[in-house]
C-alpha positions as CSV (number, residue, x, y, z in Angstrom):
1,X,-167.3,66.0,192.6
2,X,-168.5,68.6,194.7
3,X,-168.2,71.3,192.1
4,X,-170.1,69.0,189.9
5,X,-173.0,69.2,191.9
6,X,-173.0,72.4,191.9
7,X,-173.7,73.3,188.7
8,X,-177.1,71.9,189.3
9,X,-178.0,74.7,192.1
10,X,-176.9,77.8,190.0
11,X,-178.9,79.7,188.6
12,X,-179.8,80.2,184.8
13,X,-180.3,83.6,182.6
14,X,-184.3,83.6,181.5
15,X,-184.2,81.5,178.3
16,X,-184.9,83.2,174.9
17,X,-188.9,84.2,174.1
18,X,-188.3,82.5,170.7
19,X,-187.4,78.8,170.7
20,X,-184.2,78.0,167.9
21,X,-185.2,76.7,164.8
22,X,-184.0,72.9,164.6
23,X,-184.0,69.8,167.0
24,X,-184.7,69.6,170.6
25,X,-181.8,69.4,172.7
26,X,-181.6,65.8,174.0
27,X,-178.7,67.1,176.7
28,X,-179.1,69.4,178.9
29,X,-177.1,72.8,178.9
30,X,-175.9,71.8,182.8
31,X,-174.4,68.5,181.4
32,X,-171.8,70.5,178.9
33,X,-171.4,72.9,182.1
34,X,-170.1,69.9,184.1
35,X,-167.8,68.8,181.3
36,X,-166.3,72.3,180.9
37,X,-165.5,72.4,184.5
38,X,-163.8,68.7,184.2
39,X,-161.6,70.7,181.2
40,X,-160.6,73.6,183.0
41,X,-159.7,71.3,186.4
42,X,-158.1,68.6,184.5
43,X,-156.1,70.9,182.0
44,X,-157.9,69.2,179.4
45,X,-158.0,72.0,176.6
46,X,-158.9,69.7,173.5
47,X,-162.5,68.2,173.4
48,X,-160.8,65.0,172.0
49,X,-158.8,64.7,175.6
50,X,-162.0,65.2,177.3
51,X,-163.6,62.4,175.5
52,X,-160.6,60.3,176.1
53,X,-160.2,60.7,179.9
54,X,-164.2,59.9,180.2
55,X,-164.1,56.6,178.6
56,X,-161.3,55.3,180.4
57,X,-162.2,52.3,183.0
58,X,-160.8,53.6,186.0
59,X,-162.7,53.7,189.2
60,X,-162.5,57.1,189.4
61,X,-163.5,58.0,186.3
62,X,-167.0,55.4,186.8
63,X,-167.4,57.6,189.4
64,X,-167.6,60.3,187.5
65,X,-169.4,59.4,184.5
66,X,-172.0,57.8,186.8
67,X,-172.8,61.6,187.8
68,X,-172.7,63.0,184.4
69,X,-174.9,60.6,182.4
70,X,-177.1,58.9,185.4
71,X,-178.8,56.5,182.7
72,X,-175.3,55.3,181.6
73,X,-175.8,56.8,177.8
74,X,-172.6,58.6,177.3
75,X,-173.2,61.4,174.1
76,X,-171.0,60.6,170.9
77,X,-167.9,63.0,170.9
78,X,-169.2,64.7,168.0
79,X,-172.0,66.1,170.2
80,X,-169.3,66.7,172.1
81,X,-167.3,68.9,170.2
82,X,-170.5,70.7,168.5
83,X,-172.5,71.5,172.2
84,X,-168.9,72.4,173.8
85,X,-168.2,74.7,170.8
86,X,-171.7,76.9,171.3
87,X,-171.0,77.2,174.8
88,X,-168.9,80.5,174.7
89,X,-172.1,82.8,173.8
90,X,-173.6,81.4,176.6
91,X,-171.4,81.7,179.1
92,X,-171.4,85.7,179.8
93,X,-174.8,85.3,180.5
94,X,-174.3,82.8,183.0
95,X,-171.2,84.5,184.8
96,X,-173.5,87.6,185.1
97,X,-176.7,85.3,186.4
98,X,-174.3,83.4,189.3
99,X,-172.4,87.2,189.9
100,X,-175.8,88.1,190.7
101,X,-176.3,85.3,192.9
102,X,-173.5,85.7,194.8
103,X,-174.0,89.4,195.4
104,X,-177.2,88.4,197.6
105,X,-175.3,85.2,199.2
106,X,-172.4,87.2,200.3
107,X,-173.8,91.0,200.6
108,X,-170.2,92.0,200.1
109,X,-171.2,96.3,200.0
110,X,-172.7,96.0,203.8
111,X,-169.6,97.9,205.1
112,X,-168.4,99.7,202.0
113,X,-169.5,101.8,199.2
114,X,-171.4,99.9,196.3
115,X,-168.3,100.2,194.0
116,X,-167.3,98.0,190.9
117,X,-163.9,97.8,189.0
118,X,-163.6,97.4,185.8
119,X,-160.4,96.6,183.7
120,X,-158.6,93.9,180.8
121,X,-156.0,91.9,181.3
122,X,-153.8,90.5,178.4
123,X,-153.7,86.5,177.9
124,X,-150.4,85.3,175.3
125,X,-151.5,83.7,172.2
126,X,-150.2,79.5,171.6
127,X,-147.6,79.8,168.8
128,X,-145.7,82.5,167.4
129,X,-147.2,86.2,167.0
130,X,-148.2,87.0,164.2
131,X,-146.0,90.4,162.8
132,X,-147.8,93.0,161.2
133,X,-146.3,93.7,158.5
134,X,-146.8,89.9,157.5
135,X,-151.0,90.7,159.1
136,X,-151.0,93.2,156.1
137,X,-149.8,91.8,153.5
138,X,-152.3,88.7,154.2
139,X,-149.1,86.4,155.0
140,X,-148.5,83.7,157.7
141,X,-144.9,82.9,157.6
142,X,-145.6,79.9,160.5
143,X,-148.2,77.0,160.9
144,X,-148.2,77.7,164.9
145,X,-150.0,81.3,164.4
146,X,-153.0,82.1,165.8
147,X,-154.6,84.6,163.4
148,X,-157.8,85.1,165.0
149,X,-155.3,87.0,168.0
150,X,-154.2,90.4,167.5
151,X,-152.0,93.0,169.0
152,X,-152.2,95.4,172.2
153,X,-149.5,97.6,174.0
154,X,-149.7,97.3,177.9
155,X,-148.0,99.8,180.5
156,X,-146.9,96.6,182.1
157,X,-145.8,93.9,179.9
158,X,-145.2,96.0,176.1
159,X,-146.4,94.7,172.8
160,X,-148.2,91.6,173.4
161,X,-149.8,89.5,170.9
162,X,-153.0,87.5,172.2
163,X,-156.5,88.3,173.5
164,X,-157.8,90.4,176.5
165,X,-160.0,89.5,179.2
166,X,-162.2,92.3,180.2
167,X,-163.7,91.5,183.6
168,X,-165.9,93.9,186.2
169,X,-165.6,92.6,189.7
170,X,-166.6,94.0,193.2
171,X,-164.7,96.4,195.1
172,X,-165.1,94.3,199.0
173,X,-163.4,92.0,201.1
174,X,-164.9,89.6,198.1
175,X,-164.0,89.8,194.9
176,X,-167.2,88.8,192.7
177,X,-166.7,88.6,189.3
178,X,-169.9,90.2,187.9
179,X,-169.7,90.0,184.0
180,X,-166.8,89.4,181.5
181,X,-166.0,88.8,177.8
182,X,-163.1,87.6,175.9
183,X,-162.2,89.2,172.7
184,X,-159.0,89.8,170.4
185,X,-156.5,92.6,172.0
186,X,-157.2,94.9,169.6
187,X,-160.6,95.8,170.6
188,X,-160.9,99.2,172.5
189,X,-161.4,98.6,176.6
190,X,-164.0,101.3,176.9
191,X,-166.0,99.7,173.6
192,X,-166.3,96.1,174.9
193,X,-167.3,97.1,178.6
194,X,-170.1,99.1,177.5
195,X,-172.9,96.5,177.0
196,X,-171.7,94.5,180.3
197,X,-172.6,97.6,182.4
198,X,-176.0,96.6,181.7
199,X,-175.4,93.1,183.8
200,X,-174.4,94.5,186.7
201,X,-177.2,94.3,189.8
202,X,-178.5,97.2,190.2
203,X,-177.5,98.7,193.3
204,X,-174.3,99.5,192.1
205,X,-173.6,103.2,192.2
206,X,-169.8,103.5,191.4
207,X,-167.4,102.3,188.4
208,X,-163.9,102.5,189.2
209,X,-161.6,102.5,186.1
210,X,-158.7,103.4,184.3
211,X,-158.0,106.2,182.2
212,X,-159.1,104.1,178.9
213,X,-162.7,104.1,180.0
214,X,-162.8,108.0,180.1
215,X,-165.1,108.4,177.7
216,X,-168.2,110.3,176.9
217,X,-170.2,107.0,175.8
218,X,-169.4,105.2,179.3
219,X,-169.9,108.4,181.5
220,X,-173.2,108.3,179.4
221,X,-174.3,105.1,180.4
222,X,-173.4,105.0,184.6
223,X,-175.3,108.4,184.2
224,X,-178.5,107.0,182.6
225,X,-178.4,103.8,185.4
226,X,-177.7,106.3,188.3
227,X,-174.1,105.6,188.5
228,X,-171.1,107.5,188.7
229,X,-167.9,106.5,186.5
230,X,-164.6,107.2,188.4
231,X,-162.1,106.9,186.1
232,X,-158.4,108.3,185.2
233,X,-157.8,111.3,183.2
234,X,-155.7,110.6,179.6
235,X,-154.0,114.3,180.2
236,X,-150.3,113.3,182.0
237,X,-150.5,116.8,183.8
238,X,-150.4,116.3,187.4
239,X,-154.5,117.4,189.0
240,X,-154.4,119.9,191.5
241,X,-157.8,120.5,192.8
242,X,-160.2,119.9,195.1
243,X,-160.9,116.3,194.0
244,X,-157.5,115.2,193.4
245,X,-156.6,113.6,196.6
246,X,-160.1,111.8,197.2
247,X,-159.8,110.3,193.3
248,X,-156.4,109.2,194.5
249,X,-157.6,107.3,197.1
250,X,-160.2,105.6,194.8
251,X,-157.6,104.8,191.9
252,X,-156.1,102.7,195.0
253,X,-158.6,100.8,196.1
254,X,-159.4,99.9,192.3
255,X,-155.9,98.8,192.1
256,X,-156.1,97.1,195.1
257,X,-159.2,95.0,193.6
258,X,-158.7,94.3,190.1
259,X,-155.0,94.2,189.8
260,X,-155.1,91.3,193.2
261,X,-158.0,89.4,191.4
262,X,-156.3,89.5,187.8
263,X,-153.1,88.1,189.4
264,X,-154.7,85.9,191.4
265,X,-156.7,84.5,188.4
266,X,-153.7,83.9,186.5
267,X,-151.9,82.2,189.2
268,X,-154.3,79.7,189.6
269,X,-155.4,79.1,186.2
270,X,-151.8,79.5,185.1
271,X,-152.9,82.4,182.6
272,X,-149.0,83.8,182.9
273,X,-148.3,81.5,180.2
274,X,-149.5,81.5,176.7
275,X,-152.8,79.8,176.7
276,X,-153.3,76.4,175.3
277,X,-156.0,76.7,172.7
278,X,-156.3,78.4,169.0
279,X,-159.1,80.7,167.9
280,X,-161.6,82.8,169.5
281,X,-164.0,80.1,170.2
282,X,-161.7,77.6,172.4
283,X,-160.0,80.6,173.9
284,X,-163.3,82.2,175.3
285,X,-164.3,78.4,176.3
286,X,-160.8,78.3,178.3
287,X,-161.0,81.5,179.8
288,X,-164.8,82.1,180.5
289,X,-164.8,78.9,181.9
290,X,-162.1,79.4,184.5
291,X,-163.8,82.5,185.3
292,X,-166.9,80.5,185.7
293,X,-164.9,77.8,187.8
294,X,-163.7,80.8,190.3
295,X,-167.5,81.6,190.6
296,X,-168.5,78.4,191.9
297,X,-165.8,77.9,194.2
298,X,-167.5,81.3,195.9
299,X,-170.5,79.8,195.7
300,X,-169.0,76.3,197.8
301,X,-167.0,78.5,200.1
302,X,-170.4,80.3,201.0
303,X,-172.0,76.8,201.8
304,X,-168.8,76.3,204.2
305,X,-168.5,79.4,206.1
306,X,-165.6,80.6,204.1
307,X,-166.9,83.9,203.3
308,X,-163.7,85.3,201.4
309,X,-161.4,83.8,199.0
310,X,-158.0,83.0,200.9
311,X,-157.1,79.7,200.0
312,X,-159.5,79.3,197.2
313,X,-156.0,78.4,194.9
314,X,-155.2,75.7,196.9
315,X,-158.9,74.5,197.0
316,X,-159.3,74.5,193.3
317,X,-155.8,72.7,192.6
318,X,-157.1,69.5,195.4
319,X,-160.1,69.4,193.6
């Protein structure tokens, strides 16, 4: 319940200039934010369960949908489905706008450099992978495939089959998640961070990554925004000069960050697993959401004191 509540002081990206052709909304965007964090909390991955668990007649759940829909009008599930389904292109803009937020709550670069790491971690397809060879010639051998997934080879775990998360968080005692996508594994690291270097606040001044972001494009852009891109070099010849031991030291404390907060996320999420959901669309839900979900239990530590997140796994599983 507390979380609930929440999501009614974050803040919201500026809407559009141009209103969408169509009808008004008659829910509010907040509402369907309140519903996704009942799915993520509750394990709920279908909208069908979601709809199910609301109209049952336990206290509890009165309780609950007497804070959702104050007037006692509860939308029809097809509203449901249809408003819950739009969600995922909204929600990177959100996670930025409450990143943002938290950044001035918590002022987590007051006794360290104003550093950021960026990086992707691999999230197992539901079902069985889908094989190449069976990809090319246009054949799906099994019912259970996901075929909007694709494949990736990581250091850490080999050929995987699934999607990527690509997240940027804050290198402090708090990890802030500042902006993140989710997209098919396929898709290059150093392509899909590009445009969410242009949501991170602005007095960032270093992005710490690994060698798959050395590029020209991404030294580029933390050039033009007055940042400096620390990442890995793609030649496996051990570095030598001046620079080496100092980048060394960096490439830990990146580690240190984003490979603690990716584990982390996973644990408490139970992300080890194959997710739950088929397609792009339900995935990003899922995953965004959780993201979104780690955000605002920041945001309630902050109102508590709790100005770090030890024990926030325990807090989000009693909620």
């Amino acid at each position: 319940m507390q979380l609930l509540r929440l999501v009614d002081s974050i803040p919201e990206p500026p809407p559009p200039s141009k209103r969408q052709r169509g009808r008004p909304l008659v829910y509010s965007e907040r509402l369907f934010l309140k519903l996704l964090v009942i799915m993520v909390l509750r394990r709920l991955y279908r909208v069908h369960e979601l709809f199910s668990v609301l109209s049952e007649p336990s206290a509890e759940i009165a309780e609950i949908r007497a804070l959702l829909f104050p007037d006692g009008k509860m939308p029809a599930r097809r509203t449901f489905e249809r408003r819950l389904k739009r969600l995922p292109t909204t929600l990177p803009a959100l996670i930025a706008c409450l990143g943002h937020h938290l950044v001035q709550l918590y002022q987590p670069w007051e006794r360290c450099a104003r550093a950021v790491a960026a990086d992707s971690t691999t999230l197992r397809a539901c079902g069985a992978p889908w094989h190449m060879n069976d990809r090319k010639a246009g054949v799906v051998p099994n019912t259970s495939i996901d075929t909007e997934a694709h494949w990736t080879r990581s250091g850490w775990h080999g050929w995987v089959y699934g999607w990527k998360l690509h997240v940027v968080i804050t290198v402090a005692s708090v990890w802030i998640p500042l902006s993140a996508r989710l997209r098919p594994a396929n898709e290059a690291d150093n392509v899909v961070v590009l445009p969410m270097l242009d949501e991170l606040p602005p007095e960032v001044r270093f992005v710490m990554a690994d060698s798959q972001y050395n590029c020209k494009q991404l030294h580029s852009a933390c050039n033009q925004a007055g940042r400096h891109l620390v990442a890995g070099s793609r030649s496996k010849r051990p570095r030598t000069d001046d620079g080496a031991i100092v980048r060394q030291m960096l490439h830990s404390i990146r580690h240190h960050s984003i490979e603690n907060f990716n584990g982390l996320f996973k644990n408490i999420f139970d992300f080890r697993r194959p997710v739950t959901t088929r397609g792009l669309a339900n995935t990003a839900r899922l995953a965004l959401g959780a993201l979104l979900l780690y955000q605002l239990a920041l945001l309630h530590r902050y109102q508590t004191g709790d100005l770090n997140q030890i024990g926030i796994k325990a807090f989000l599983r009693s909620a």
